[in-house]
ChimeraX commands (.cxc) that place a marker at each C-alpha (Angstrom):
marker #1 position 0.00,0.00,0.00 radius 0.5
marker #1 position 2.97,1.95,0.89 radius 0.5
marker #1 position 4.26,1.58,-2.68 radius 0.5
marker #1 position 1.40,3.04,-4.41 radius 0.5
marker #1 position 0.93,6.18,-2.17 radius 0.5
marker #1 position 4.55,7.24,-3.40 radius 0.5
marker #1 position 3.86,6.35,-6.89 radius 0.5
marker #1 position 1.20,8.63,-7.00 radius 0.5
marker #1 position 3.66,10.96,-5.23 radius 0.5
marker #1 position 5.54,11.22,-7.68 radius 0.5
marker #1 position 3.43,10.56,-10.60 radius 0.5
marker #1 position 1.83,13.54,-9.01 radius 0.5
marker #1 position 4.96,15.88,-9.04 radius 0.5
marker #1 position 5.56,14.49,-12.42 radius 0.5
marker #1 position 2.63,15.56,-14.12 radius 0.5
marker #1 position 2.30,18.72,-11.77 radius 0.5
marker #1 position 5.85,19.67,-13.42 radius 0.5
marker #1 position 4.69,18.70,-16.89 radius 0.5
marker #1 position 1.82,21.47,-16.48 radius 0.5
marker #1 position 4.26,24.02,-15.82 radius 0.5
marker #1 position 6.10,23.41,-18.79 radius 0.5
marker #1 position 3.05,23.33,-20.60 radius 0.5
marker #1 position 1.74,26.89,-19.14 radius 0.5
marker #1 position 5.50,28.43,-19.50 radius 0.5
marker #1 position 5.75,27.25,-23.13 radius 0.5
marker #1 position 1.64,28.42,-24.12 radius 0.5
marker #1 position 2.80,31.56,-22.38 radius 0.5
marker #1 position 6.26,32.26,-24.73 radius 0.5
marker #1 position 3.92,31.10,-27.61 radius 0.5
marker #1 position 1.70,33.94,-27.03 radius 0.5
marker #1 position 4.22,35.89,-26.54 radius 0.5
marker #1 position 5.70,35.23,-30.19 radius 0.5
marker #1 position 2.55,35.85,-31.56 radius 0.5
marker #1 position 2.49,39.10,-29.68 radius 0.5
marker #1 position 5.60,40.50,-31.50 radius 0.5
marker #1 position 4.90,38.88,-34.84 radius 0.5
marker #1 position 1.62,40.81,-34.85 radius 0.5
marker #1 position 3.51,43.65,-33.47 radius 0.5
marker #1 position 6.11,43.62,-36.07 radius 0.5
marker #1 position 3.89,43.26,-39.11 radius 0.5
marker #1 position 1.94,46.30,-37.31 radius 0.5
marker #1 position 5.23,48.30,-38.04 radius 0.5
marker #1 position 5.76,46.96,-41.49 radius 0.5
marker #1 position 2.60,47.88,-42.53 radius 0.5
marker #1 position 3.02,51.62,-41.36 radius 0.5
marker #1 position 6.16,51.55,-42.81 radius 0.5
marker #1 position 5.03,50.68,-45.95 radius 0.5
marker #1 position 2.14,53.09,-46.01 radius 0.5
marker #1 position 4.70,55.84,-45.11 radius 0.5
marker #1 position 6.53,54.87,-48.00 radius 0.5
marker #1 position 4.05,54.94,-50.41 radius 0.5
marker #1 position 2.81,58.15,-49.21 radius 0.5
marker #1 position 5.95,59.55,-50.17 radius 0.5
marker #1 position 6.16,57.66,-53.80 radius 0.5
marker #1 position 2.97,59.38,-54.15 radius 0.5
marker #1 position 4.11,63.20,-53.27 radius 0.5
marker #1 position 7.44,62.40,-55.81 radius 0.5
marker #1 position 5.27,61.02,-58.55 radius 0.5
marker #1 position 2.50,63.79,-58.03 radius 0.5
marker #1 position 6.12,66.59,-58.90 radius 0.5
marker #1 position 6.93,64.29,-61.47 radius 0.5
marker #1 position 3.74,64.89,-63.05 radius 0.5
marker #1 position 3.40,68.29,-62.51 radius 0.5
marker #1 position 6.91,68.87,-64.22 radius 0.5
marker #1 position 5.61,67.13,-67.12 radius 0.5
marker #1 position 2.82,69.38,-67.48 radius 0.5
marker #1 position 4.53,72.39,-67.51 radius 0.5
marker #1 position 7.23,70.75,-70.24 radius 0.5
marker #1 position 3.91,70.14,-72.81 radius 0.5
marker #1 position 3.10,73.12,-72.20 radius 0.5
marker #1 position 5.84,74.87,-72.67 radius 0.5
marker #1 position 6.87,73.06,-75.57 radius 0.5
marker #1 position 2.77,73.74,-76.86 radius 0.5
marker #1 position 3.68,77.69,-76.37 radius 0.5
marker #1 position 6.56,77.48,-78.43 radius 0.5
marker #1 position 4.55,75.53,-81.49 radius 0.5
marker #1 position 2.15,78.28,-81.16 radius 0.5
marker #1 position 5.01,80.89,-81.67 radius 0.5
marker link #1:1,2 radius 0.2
marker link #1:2,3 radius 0.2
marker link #1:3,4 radius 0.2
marker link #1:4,5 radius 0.2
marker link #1:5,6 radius 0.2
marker link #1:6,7 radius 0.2
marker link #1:7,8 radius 0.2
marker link #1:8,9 radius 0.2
marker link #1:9,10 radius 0.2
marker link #1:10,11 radius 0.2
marker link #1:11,12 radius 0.2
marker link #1:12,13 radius 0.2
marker link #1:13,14 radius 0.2
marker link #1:14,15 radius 0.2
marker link #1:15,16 radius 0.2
marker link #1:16,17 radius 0.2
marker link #1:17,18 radius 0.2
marker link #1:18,19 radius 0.2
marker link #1:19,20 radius 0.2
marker link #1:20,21 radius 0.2
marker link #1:21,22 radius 0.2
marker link #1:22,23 radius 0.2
marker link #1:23,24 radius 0.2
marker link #1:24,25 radius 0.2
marker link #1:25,26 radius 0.2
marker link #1:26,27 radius 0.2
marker link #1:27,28 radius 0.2
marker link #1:28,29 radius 0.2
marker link #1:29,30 radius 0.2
marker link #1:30,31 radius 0.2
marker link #1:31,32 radius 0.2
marker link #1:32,33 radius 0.2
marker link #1:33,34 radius 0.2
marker link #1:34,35 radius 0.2
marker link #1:35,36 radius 0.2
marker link #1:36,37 radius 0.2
marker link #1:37,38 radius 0.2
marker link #1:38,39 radius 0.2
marker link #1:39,40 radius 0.2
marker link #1:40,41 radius 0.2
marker link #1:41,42 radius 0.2
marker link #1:42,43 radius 0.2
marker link #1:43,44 radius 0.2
marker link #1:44,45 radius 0.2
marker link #1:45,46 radius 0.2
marker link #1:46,47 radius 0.2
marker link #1:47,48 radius 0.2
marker link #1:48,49 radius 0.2
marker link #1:49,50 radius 0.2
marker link #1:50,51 radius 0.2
marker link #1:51,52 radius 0.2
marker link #1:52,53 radius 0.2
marker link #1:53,54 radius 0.2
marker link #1:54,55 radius 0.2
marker link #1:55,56 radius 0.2
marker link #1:56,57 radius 0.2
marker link #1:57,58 radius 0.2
marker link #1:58,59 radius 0.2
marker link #1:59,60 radius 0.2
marker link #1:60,61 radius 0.2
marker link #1:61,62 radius 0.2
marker link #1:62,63 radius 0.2
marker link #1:63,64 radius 0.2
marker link #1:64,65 radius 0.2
marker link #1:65,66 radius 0.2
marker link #1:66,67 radius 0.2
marker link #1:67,68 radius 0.2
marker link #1:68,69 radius 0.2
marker link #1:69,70 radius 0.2
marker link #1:70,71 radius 0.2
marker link #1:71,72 radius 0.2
marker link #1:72,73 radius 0.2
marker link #1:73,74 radius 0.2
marker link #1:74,75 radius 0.2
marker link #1:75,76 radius 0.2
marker link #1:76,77 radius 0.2
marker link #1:77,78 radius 0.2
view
């Protein structure tokens, strides 16, 4: 009878320990998930940043050409 009682004991540690390592690992796992969702928070800023400014240069770009035609349409007319 003895025998038994310490089995469970242990088997009781045992599986008491196993928990922990379960909790501790769900807990880094959320954890990762945390910063990946954190870090494609920042890449997507960053890439709306970026193609706010692509916008601005292309909207100059434009605008130069404009004035080129018509420049160039003022000098036909001449």
């Amino acid at each position: 009878m003895n025998k038994k009682r310490k089995k469970r004991k242990v088997k009781g540690k045992k599986v008491k320990e196993e928990r922990k390592v379960k909790k501790e690992e769900r807990k880094v796992k959320k954890e990762e998930r945390k910063m990946k969702k954190e870090e494609r928070k920042v890449k997507k800023e960053e890439r709306k940043v970026k193609e706010e400014e692509s916008e601005k240069g292309n909207k100059v770009k434009r605008e130069k050409k404009v004035k080129k035609k018509r420049k160039a349409v003022e000098r036909k007319e001449k």
